[in-house]
N, C-alpha and C positions, 0 to 999 in steps of 0.2 A: 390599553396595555402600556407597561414601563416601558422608556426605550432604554435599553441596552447596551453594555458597552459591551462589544467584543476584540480579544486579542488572538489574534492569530499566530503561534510561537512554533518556528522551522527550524531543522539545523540540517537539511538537506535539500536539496535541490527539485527531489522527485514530491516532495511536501507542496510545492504550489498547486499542481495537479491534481491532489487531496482536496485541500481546503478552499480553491477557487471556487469548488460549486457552493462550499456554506457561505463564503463572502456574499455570492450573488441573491442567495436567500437571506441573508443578514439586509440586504441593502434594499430589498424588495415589502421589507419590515419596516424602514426608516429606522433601523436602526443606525450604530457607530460602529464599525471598523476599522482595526489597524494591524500591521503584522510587524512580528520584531522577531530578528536575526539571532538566535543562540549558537554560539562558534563560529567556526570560518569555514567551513566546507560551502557555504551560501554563493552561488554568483545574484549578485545586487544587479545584474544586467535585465534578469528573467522577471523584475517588478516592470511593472504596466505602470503608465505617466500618470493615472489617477487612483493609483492606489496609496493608502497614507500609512508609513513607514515608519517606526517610531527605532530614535536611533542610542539610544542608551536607556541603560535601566531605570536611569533615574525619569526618564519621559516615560516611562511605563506606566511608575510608579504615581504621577504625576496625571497620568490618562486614567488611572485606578479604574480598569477594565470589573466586568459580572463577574463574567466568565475568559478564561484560557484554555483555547484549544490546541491539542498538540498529538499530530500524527507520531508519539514516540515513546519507548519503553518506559519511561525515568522523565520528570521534570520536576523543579524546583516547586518549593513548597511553601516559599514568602513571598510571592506573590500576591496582592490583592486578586479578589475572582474565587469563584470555583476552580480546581483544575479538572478537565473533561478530558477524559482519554479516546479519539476520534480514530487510532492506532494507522501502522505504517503499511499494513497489509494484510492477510490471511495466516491461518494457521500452517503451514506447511509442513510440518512435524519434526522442524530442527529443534536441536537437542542444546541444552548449557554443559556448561564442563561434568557437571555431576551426573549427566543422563535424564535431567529432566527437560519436559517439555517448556521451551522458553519463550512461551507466547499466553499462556495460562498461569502467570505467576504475579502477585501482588508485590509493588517493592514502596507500597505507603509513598505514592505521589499522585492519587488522584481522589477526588468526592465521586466522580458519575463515570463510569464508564458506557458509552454507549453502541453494543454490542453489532453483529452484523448479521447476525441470522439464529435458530433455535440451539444450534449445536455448541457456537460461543454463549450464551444467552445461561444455557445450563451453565457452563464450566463456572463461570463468572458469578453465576448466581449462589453457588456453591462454596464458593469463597467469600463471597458477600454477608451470608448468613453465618461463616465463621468468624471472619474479621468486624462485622458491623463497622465498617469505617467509611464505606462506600455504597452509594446506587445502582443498579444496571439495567439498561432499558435497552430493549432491543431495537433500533433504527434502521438498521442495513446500512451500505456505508458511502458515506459522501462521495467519497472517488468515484464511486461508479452511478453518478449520478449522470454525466454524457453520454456514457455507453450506452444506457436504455432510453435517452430525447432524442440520438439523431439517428437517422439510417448509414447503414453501411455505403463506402462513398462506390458509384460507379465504376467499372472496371476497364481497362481501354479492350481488353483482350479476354482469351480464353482460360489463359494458362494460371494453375495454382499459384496461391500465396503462400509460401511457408516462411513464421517470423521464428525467428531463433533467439531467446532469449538466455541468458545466465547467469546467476550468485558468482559474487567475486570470491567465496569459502576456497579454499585450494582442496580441501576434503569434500567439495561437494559441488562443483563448479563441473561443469560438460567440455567450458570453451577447449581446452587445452587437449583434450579425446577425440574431441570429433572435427579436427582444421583439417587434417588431410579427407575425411570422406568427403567434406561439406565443401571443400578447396575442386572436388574431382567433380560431383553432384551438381554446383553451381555452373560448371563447365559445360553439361549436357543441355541445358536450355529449357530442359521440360517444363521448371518451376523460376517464381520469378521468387527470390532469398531474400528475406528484410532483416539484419542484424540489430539488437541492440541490448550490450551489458547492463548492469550495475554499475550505477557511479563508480566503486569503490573497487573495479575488476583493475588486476593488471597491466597496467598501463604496456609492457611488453605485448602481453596477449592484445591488446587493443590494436598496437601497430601490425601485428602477427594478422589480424584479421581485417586489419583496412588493404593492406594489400591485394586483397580479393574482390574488392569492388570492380564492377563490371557491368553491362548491359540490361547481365540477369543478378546482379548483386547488389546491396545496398547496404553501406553502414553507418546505424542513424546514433545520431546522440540527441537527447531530446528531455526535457522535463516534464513532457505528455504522450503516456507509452496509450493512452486510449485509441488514438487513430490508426496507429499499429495494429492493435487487439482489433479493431474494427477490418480492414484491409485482410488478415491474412483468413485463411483457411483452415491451416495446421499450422502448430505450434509446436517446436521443438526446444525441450527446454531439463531441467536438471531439479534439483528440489526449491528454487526459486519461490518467491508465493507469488508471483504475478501468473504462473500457468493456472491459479487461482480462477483471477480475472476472466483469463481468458475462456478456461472451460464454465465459466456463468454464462457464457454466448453461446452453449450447445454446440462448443466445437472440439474437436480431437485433440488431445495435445500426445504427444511421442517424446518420454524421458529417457534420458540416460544415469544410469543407477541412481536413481529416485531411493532418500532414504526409508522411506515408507508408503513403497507402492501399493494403490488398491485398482478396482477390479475397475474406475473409470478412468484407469491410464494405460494407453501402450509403454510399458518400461521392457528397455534394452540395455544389456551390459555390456554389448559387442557392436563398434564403432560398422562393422558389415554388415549390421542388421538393421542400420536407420536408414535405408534406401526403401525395401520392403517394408518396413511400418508404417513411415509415409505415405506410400500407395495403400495400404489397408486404413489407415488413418480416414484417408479420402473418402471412402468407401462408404464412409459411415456405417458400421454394421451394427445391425438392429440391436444388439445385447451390449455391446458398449454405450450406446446412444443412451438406452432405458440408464445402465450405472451411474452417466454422468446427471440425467436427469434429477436420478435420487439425490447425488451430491448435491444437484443446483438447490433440492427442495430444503437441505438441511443444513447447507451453508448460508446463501441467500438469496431466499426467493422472492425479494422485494426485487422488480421490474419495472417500476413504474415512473423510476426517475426524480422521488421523492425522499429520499430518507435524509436529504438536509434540511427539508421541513421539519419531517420527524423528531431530529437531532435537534433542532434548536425546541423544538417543541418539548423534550426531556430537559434539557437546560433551564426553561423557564418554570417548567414544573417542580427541578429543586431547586433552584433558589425562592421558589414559593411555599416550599415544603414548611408545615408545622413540626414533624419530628426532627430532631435533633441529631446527627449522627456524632460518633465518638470522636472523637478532634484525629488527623492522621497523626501515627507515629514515626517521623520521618527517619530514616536513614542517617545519622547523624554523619558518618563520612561523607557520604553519596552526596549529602545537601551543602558540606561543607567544601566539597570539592566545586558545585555548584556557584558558591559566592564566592567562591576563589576566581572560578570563568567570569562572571559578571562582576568583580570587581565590587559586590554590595556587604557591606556590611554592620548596617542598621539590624538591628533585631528589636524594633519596636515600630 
């Protein structure tokens, strides 16, 4: 086998957590790895001492990587490599300004997209065979490659986990609804509360909710929401895609005004009703269990803790490829606002 170069390309913080489980499969290859910084939302603190860090474009360029993997909507298109779209999350049904759905949308910056279960698999495929610009191979998705290798950690006690997660969207976000219930709730001791926003939430509401830590409360900031999703029980949470994640574990999740709730969510409008969903959450009751099951089977029912084998293994398959796809037709704004960020501009 050729060895490989790969890049690994973030401009979020929650991006290490994606892509550390392909690094480990890239290196398990003898292949090459490196990861480089796009923007400044990055803390450079969250890199581990043996990881190789490439710190301007021009060292990119320089490392002339296969492939480019990027958990993100949009990425530049002068890049040496493939670009692979490994994406930042789940479908969750949020919408763009025009009312369409903003996760099922081509914006000509990738060759392979490698999908996460039958349901993206279709969308994508669909779009595939109209644009011919791109591949899609179903992998399931790197992120949740720790969720299904390790067990659930021991518990000291008896008492519920409920993790409360939420979208910084101010039209879609829970935090700002439900502090006074979850302020009153945390106080009774029943359930032990694990907090943790969106990078991008608030920073008011952040303080609004650290305030609340306590015995039975907890607010985490973290670049690794898996050991959360692993710990709690119920999840409460808003149209976020991480309650995504969570319901792949066969567990409950309880929304508040969910833009498009279905039958494998408790959704609440009324900040007096997430006490009692909670307690039926727990419950697990047999006709919710079956809904979420369906969803597990149609979103992604890879389990096995492999789909960044998978993923790299679509990777190598098109850069092996005999057929030719149509060269991308990039965004000309979009990519020129791009070499503005990165400061490049060679076009040869």
């Amino acid at each position: 086998m050729i060895a490989r170069k790969y890049l690994l390309n973030i401009s979020q913080n929650y991006s290490f957590s994606i892509l550390r489980p392909v690094q480990s499969a890239i290196l398990k290859r003898n292949a090459e790895v490196a990861w480089f910084i796009q923007g400044s939302s990055v803390n450079r603190a969250y890199f581990h001492s043996d990881e190789k860090v490439l710190n301007s474009i021009e060292e990119v360029m320089a490392y002339s990587p296969d492939a480019v993997l990027f958990p993100a909507n949009i990425a530049p298109t002068f890049l040496p490599g493939i670009n692979v779209a490994v994406f930042h999350g789940f479908d969750a049904g949020k919408l763009d300004k025009k009312g369409n759905n903003d996760h099922y949308k081509v914006r000509n910056c990738f060759d392979l997209y490698c999908t996460q279960g039958p349901e993206s698999t279709a969308q994508f495929s669909r779009m595939a065979e109209k644009h011919q610009s791109f591949s899609v191979k179903e992998t399931g998705w790197c992120a949740l490659d720790p969720l299904f290798q390790f067990k659930s950690p021991t518990k000291d006690n008896d008492i519920p986990t409920i993790l409360m997660c939420s979208t910084f969207s101010k039209h879609l976000t829970c935090a700002p609804h439900l502090f006074e219930t979850i302020k009153q709730l945390s106080k009774k001791g029943s359930w032990r509360w694990l907090l943790q926003f969106h990078p991008k939430m608030d920073n008011e509401i952040v303080k609004q909710y650290k305030t609340l830590e306590s015995e039975y409360l907890s607010f985490i900031e973290t670049d690794d929401v898996i050991p959360l999703l692993k710990e709690a029980d119920v999840m409460v949470c808003d149209t976020s895609s991480v309650l995504i994640m969570f319901l792949l574990q066969g567990k409950p999740v309880v929304t508040f005004k969910n833009i498009n709730p279905q039958n494998y969510l408790i959704d609440i409008d009324d900040p007096s009703k997430l006490e009692q969903s909670i307690k039926l959450a727990l419950k697990q009751p047999k006709e919710l269990m079956a809904n979420i099951q369906n969803f597990i089977d149609d979103t992604h029912p890879y389990q096995d803790g492999r789909s960044s084998e998978r993923l790299l293994d679509a990777i190598e398959e098109k850069l092996t490829e005999r057929t030719p796809m149509q060269k991308i037709k990039g965004d000309f704004i979009r990519q020129f606002k791009m070499r503005k960020q990165l400061n490049y501009w060679k076009f040869w």
